[in-house]
C-alpha positions as YAML, in Angstrom:
chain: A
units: angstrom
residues:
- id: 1
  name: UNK
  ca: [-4.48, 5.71, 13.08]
- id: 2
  name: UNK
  ca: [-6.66, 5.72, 9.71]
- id: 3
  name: UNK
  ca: [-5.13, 3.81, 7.05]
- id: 4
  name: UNK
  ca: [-6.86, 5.09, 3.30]
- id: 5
  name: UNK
  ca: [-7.14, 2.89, 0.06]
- id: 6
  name: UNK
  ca: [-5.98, 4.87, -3.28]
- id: 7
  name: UNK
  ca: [-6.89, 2.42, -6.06]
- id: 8
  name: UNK
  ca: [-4.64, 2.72, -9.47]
- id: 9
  name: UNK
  ca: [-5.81, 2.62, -12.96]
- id: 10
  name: UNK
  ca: [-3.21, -0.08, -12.89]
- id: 11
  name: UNK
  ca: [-4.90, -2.81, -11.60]
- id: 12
  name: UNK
  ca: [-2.98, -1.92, -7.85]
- id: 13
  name: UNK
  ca: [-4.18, -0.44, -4.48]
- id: 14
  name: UNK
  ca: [-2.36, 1.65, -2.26]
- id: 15
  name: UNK
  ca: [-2.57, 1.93, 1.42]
- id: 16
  name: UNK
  ca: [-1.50, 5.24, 2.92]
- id: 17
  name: UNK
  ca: [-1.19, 5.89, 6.48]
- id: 18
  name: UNK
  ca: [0.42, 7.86, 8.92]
- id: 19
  name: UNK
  ca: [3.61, 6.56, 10.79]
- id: 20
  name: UNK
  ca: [3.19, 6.36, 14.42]
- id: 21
  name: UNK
  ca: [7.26, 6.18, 15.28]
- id: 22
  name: UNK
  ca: [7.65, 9.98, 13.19]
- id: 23
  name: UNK
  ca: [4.89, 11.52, 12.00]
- id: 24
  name: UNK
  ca: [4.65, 14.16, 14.85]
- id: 25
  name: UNK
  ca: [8.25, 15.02, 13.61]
- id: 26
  name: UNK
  ca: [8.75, 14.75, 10.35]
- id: 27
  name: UNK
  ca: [5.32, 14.15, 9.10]
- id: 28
  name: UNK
  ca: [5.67, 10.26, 8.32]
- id: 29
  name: UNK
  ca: [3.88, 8.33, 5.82]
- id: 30
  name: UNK
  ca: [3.26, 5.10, 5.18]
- id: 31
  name: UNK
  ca: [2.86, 3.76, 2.16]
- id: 32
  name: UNK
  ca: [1.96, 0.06, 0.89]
- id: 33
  name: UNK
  ca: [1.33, -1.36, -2.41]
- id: 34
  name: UNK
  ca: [-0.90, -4.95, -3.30]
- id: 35
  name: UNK
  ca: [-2.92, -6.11, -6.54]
- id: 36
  name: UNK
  ca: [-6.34, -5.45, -6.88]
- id: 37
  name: UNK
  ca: [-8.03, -8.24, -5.16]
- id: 38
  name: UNK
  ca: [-5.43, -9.40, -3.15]
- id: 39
  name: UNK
  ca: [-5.44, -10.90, 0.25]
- id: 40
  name: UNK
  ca: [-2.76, -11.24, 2.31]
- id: 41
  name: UNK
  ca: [0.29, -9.68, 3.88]
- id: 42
  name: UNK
  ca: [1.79, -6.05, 2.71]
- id: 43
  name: UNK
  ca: [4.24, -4.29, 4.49]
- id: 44
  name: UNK
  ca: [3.98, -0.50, 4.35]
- id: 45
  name: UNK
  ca: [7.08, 1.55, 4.41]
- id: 46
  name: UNK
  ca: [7.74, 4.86, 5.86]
- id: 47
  name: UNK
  ca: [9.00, 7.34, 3.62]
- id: 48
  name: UNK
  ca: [10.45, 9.78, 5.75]
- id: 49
  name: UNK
  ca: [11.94, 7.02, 8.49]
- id: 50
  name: UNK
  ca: [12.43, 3.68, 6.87]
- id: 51
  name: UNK
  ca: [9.69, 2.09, 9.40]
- id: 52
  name: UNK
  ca: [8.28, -0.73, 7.96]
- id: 53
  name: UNK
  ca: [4.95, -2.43, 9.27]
- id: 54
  name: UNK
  ca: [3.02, -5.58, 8.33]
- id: 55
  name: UNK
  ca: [-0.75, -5.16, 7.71]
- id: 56
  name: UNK
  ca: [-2.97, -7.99, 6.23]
- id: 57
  name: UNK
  ca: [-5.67, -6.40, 3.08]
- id: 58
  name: UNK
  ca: [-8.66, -7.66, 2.06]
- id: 59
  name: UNK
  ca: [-8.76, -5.18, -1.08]
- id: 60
  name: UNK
  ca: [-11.86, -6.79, -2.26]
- id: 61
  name: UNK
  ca: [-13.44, -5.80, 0.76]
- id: 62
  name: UNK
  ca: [-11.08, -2.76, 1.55]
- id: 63
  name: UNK
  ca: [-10.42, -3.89, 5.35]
- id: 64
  name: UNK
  ca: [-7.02, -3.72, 6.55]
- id: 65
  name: UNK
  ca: [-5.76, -5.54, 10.03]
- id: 66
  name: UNK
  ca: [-2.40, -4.79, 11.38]
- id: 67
  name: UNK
  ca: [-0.26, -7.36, 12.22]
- id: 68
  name: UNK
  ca: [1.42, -7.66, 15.20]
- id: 69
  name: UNK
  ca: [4.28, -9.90, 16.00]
- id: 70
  name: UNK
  ca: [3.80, -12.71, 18.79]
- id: 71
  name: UNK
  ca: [6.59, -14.15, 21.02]
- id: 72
  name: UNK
  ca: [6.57, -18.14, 19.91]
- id: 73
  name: UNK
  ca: [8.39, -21.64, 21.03]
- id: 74
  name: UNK
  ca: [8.40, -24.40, 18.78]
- id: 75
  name: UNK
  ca: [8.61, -28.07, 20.57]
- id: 76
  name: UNK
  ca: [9.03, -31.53, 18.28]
- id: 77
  name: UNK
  ca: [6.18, -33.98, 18.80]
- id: 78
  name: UNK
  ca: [7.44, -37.64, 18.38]
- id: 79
  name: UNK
  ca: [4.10, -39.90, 17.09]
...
């Protein structure tokens, strides 16, 4: 999947993908929104299924990594 950056004379960028769950069947797109310059954690949303999935930007750098969720357990440490 190739995700593109659409930059705004607004001061935003987009990021516009394909969606993997429906794009063979109803032509899915993704579609995320973050300031110029931002780092972090945007979640693009589907437009034609409601998917949404979590990608971390770099838009100074235009590099986008997508996040994947990891099975955790939490345990209390007593010092």
């Amino acid at each position: 999947m190739i995700m593109r950056w659409l930059t705004c004379g607004t001061g935003s960028v987009h990021i516009v993908g394909t969606c993997p769950d429906c794009y063979a069947t109803q032509g899915g797109l993704l579609l995320g929104t973050a300031a110029a310059g931002y780092a972090g954690r945007v979640t693009a949303k589907c437009v034609d299924c409601g998917k949404s999935i979590d990608y971390y930007v770099d838009s100074a750098v235009e590099k986008i990594w997508k996040l994947d969720p990891v099975e955790s357990k939490g345990v209390k440490i007593e010092h």
